[in-house]
N, C-alpha and C positions, 0 to 999 in steps of 0.2 A: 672553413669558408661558408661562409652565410648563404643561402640558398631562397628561394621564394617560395611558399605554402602556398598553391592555389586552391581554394574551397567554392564547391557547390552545393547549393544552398538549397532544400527543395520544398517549399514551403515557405512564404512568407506573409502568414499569420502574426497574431502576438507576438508567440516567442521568435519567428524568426528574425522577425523588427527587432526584439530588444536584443540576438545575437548582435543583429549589423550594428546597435545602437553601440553597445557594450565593446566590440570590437575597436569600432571609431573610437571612444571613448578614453578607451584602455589600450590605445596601440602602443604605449613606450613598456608599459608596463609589458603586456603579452609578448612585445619583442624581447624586452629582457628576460623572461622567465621562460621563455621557446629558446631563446638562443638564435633566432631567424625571422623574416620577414613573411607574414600571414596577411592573406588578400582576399576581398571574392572576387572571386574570377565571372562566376552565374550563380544568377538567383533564377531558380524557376518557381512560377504559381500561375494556374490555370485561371486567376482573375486575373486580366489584362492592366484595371485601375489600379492594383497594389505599386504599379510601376512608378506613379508618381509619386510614391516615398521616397524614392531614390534621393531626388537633389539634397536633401536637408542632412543627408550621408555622405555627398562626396561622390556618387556614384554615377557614372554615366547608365542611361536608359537602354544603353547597348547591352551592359551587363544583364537587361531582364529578358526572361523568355517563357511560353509556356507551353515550350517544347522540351519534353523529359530526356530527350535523345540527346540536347545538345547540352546536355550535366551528363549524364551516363558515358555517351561515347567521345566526348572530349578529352581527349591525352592528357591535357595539361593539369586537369585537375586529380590535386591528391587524394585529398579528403571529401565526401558526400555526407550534407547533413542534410541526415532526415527527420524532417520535421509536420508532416501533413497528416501523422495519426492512421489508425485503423488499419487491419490485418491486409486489405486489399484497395488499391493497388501497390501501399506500402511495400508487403512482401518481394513480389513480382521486381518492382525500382531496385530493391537493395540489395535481392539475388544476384540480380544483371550487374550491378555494378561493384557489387564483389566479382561476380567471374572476371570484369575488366578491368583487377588490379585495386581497386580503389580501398583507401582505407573508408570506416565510418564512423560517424555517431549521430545520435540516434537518442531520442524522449521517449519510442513508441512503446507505450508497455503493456500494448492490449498485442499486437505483433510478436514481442522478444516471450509473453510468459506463453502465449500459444504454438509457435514456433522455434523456440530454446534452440531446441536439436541441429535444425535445421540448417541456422540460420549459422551457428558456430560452428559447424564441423565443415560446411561451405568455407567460412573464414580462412577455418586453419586447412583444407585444402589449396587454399589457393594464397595462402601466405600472406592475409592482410587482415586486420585488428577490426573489433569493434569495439565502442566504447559510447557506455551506456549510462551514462549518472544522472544524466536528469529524468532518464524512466520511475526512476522513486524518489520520491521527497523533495523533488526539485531542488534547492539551493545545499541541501542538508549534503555533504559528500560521505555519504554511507554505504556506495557503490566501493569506492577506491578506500572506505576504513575495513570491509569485511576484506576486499579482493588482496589488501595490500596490507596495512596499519597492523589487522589483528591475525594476518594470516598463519601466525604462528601458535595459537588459539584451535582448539575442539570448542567449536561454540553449542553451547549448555540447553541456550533458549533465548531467543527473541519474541522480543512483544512489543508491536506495534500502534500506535496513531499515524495510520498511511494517509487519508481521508479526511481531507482539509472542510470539505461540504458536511459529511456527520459531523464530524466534531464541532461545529458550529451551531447543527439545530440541537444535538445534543447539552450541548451549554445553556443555548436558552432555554431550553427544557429546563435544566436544570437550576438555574441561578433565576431566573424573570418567569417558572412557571409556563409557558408556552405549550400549547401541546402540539404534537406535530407537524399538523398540516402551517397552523402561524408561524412554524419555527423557517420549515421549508421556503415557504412565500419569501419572508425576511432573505432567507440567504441569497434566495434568487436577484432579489431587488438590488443589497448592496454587492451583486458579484462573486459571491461567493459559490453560489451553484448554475451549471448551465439551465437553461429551458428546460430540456429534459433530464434532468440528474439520476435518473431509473440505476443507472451503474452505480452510482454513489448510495444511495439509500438501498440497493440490496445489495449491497457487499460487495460487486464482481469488480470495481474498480481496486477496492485494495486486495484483493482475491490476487489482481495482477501482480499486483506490485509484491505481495509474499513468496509466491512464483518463482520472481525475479533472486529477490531476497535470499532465499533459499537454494537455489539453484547455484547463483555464486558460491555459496555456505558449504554446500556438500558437491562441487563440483562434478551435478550429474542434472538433468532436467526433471524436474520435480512438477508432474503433468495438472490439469488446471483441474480436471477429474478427480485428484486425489486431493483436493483440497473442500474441507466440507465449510459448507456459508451460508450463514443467516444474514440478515438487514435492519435494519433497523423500524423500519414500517410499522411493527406491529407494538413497536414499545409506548405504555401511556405512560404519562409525567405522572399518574400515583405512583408505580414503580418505583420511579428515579426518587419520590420523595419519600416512602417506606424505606428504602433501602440508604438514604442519606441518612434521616430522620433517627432512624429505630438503629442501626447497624452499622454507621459511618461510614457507607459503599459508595462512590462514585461512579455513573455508568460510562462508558466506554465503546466505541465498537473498537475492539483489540484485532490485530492481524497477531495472531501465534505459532510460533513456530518452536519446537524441543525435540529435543535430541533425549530419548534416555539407554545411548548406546546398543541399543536391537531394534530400535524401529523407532523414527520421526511421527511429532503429531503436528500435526498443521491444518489452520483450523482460520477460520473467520468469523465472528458473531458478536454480539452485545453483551460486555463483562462489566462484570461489577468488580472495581480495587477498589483499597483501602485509603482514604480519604488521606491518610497520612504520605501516600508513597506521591512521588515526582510525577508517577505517569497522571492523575487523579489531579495536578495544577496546570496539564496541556489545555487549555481553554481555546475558545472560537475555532478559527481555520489554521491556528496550526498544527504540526505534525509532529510527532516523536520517536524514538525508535529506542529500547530499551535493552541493551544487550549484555548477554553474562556469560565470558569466555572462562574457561580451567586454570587459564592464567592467567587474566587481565582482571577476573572478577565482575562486578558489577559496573555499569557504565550508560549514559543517555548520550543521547542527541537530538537536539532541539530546534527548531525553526520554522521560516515561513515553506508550505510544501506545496505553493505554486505560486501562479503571479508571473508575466510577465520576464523581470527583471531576475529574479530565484531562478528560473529554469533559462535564463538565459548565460546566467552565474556560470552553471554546472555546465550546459553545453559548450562554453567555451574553455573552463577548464580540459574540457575534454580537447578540443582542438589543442592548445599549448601544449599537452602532455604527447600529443600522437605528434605536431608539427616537430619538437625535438627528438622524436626517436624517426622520422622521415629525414629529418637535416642530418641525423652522424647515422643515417642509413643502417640502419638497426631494427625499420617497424616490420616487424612482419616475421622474427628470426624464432620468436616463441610467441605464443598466446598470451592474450591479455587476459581473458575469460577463458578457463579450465570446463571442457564440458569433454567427459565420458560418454558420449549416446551407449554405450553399454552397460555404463552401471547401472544396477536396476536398484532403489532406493523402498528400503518394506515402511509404509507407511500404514499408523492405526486405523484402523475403524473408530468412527466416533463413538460408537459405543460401548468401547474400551478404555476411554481416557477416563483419568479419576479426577475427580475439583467439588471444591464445596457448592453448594447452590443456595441461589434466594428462588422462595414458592412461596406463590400468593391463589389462596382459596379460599373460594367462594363459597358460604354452606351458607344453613338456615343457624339460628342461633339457639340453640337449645343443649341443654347436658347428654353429655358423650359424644357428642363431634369430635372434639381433639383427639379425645381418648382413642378415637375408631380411626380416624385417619394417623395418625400414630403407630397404629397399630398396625397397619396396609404396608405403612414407611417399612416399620422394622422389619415383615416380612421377609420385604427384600435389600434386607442389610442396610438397610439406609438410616443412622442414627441423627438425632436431631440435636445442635446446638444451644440455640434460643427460637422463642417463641415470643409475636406479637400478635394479640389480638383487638382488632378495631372494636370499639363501643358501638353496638347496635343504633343506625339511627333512626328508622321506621320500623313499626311495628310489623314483626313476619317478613323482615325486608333480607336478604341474603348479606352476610358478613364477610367481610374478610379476615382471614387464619394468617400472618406470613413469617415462612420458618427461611431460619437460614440452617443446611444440614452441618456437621461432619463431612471428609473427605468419601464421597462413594463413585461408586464406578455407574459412568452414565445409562449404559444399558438396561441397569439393574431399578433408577431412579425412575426413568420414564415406563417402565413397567409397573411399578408402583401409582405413579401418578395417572394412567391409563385407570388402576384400577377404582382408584378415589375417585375419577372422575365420571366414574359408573355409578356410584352412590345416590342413595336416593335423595340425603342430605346435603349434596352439592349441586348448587347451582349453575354454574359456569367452568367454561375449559378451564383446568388450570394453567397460572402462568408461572415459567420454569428462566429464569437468570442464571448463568456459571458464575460462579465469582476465580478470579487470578490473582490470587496472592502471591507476589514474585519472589517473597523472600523466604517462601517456604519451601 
């Protein structure tokens, strides 16, 4: 017997518009595929004018409120979608309204990667689901392919394009020459980045979303602390074109995640692949996710990883999937999300991971430079691949060296380059690239 879904809705922004949009839209469909009839019941947002979206839905104005109490403490509602972002007063809503029964879902991914623990072990005390796909990649269901799809799967290593804003100034870096600050403006103009993008261009947005990633992966919370991250900020467009140019490297900011069965590296920063591989053709503001299970092998996933309509995709996937396990009364009987708060998860120091690198220095240009920095490398085990040297183009004017190494361990590298960079024949900090070759 068919049953009614009532959803509250907390948050209506963008995405929560293009939920109601995509609901109206898709109701035969969602009906058929729930098995049951899905409604809002209340939409709350603390802008009073969002209210007059409603008619062009269907919706009576009765439905809107921006009273949080009357989604939380209303019986009739199953599901709570939260959608209004950032740790507080997010947290606080979704506590409360797990302790009173409610199922959820949820985009927040700045909340779920800081909160993990918390927020699932509440869940599975009190016998109701969260569900969370559009916290990563928006439209991409890479949430429900780790949780469900591969779970049969010891996954190897994932590498990421989380970071729909990099990967767009990144591109025009890269193909139109831009250097960053025109890359960044551009994004902002056509939409691609907020006003303040600070989370995007230093890393701490996909930092979340690895978090997230990972934590599903090894069914433990994988804390935001143990994840090391750089930005993109300090990258110039010679870089990206030495390393195209001279090496066939496309840059990247990679979210990383590997398993080498004693201890996970996970990691965020700007990588150089191989111009050949799939991730090296994610271009603009989309997203990828590159994943290599024990059994499944090698595998991507591809798409738009925000927008509107994408995150509105996933969020309602999510409601179909919890409104059929609420209609044959089943949500809540086992976890959807396996979180351990006692496993404790040994993650490396970064300066234990091994990868090849691109390094670009700066010297004067006279005999026995190479030779001498060469020589600093090998010291400390650090062997060198190939060698590009730029043609002097002012007289006495400092050069650029750019090596791509052998596989060394990074601890060992940046002591090395510490030391070059003491020399009396260099000019400038050195600049240090990882390169991710995934198929090695």
């Amino acid at each position: 017997m068919k049953r009614t879904i009532n959803l509250g809705l907390i948050g209506f922004g963008t995405v929560g518009e293009g939920v109601v949009k995509l609901l109206k839209k898709n109701a035969s469909v969602i009906e058929r595929k729930s098995g049951t009839r899905v409604r809002i019941a209340r939409i709350c947002d603390k802008n009073p004018r969002r209210a007059g979206a409603l008619n062009k839905y269907g919706l009576s104005r009765d439905v809107f409120t921006t009273k949080i109490n009357e989604v939380i403490n209303d019986d009739n509602i199953d599901i709570v979608i939260e959608l209004i972002g950032g740790c507080e007063p997010a947290r606080k809503y979704m506590l409360e309204a797990i302790r009173k029964g409610r199922h959820i879902v949820t985009a927040n991914k700045a909340l779920l990667a800081e909160h993990w623990s918390e927020i699932f072990s509440e869940a599975d005390k009190h016998k109701v689901l969260v569900y969370i796909e559009a916290s990563v990649c928006s439209g991409i269901p890479i949430i429900q392919s780790l949780n469900e799809g591969l779970s049969a799967n010891k996954i190897k290593s994932i590498l990421g394009i989380l970071n729909g804003t990099t990967n767009y100034i990144l591109t025009k870096m890269s193909k139109e020459r831009m250097d960053f600050a025109s890359a960044l403006m551009e994004a902002k103009k056509y939409g691609f980045a907020e006003t303040d993008a600070s989370l995007d261009v230093n890393g701490m947005d996909a930092v979340n979303k690895l978090v997230i990633l990972g934590s599903v992966t090894f069914g433990a919370h994988i804390k935001l602390s143990d994840v090391y991250c750089e930005g993109i900020e300090n990258i110039m467009q010679e870089d990206i074109e030495y390393a195209y140019n001279e090496f066939g490297y496309v840059l990247k900011l990679l979210a990383i995640l590997k398993n080498n069965g004693k201890a996970i590296d996970v990691r965020v920063h700007p990588a150089l692949v191989p111009g050949g591989h799939l991730l090296s053709s994610v271009d603009n503001e989309y997203n990828a996710v590159y994943i290599e299970g024990d059994a499944v092998g090698e595998m991507m996933f591809f798409g738009k990883g925000a927008g509107e309509m994408p995150a509105a995709s996933a969020v309602v996937s999510d409601i179909i999937y919890l409104s059929k396990n609420i209609n044959n009364d089943i949500a809540g009987r086992a976890p959807y999300i396996i979180c351990n708060s006692e496993k404790k998860l040994k993650v490396m120091n970064i300066k234990d991971i091994r990868a090849k690198y691109y390094i670009r220095i700066s010297s004067v240009d006279r005999p026995g430079v190479l030779s001498r920095v060469s020589g600093v490398l090998g010291e400390h085990n650090v062997s060198i691949a190939s060698v590009y040297q730029v043609a002097q183009g002012k007289p006495r004017g400092d050069v650029p060296i750019i090596m791509v190494t052998h596989i060394a361990r990074e601890g060992d590298i940046k002591k090395a380059l510490s030391k070059i960079d003491r020399l009396s024949m260099v000019g400038k900090k050195s600049i240090l690239i990882r390169i991710e070759e995934p198929n090695e």
